[in-house]
C-alpha positions in Angstrom: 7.3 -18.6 -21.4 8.3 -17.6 -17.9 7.1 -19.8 -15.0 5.5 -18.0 -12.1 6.5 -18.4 -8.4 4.4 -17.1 -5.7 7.5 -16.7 -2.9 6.0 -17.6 0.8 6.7 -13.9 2.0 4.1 -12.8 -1.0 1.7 -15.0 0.5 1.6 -13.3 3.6 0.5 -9.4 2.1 -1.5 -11.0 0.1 -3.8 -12.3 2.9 -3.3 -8.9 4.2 -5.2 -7.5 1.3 -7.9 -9.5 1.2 -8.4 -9.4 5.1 -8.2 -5.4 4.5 -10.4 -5.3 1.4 -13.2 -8.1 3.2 -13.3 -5.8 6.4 -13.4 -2.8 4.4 -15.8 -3.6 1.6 -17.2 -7.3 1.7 -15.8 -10.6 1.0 -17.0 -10.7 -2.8 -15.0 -7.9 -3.6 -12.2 -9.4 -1.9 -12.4 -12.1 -3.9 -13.3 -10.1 -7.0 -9.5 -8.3 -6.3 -7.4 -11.7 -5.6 -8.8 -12.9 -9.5 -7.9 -9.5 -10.6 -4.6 -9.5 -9.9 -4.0 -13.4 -11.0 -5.2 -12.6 -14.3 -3.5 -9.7 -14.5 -0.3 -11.3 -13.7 -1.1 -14.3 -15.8 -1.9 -12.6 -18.8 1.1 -10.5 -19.1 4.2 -11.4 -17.3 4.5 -15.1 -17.9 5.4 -14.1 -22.0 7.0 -10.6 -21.1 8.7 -10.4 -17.8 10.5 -7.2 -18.2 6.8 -5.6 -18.5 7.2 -3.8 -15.8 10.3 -1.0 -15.0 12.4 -1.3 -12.1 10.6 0.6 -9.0 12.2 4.4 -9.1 12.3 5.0 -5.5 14.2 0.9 -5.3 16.7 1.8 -7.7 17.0 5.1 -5.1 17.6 2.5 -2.5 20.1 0.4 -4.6 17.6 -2.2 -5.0 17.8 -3.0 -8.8 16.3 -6.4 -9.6 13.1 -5.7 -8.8 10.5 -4.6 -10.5 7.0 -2.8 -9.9 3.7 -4.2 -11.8 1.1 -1.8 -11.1 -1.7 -3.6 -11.7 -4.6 -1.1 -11.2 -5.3 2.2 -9.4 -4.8 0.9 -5.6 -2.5 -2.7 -6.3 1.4 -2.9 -7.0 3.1 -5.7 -7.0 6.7 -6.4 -6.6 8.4 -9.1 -9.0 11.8 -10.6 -9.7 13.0 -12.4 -12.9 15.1 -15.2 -12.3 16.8 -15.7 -16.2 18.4 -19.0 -15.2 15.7 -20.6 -14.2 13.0 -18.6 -16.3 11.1 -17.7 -13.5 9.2 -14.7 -12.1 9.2 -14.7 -8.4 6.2 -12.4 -6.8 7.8 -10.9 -3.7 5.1 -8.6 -2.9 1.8 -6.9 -3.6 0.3 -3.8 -1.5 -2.5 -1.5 -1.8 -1.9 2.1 -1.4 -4.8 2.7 0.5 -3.5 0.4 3.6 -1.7 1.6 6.2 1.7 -0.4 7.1 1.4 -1.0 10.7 
């Protein structure tokens, strides 16, 4: 079983979202979303970390390690697997309907 790794940089979008989702909607669905996406993460990479492919338009960029878990209609989240250490390291997580800027 694969350890999980929440990298600091992951930390940062992911107060994004919930600042996003809380202004947007309301702080109990923003906390309803951030348990969503722990479980989901929880419940199926630690046993199969090659669950999710390689992001298409990353491998168009020459990025190949990492891959793209999309957990649900709006969130994606951006993994690594570290063999060596079995390890999955969460790089990222966005929402589609926020804007980058």
């Amino acid at each position: 079983m694969y350890e999980i790794l929440a990298s600091p940089f992951f930390k940062i979008p992911l107060k994004r979202l919930i600042d996003f989702i809380t202004a947007k909607h309301s702080k109990a669905l923003a906390e309803e979303t951030r348990q969503f996406i722990k479980k989901a993460i929880l419940d199926n990479l630690p046993t199969n970390p090659y669950f999710a492919p390689v992001g298409s338009r990353l491998i168009d960029l020459g990025i190949k390690e990492y891959r793209q878990y999309q957990i649900d209609q709006h969130n994606t989240i951006f993994y690594r697997v570290d063999e060596e250490r079995e390890m999955i390291v969460l790089l990222a997580v966005m929402d589609s309907r926020q804007t980058l800027i």
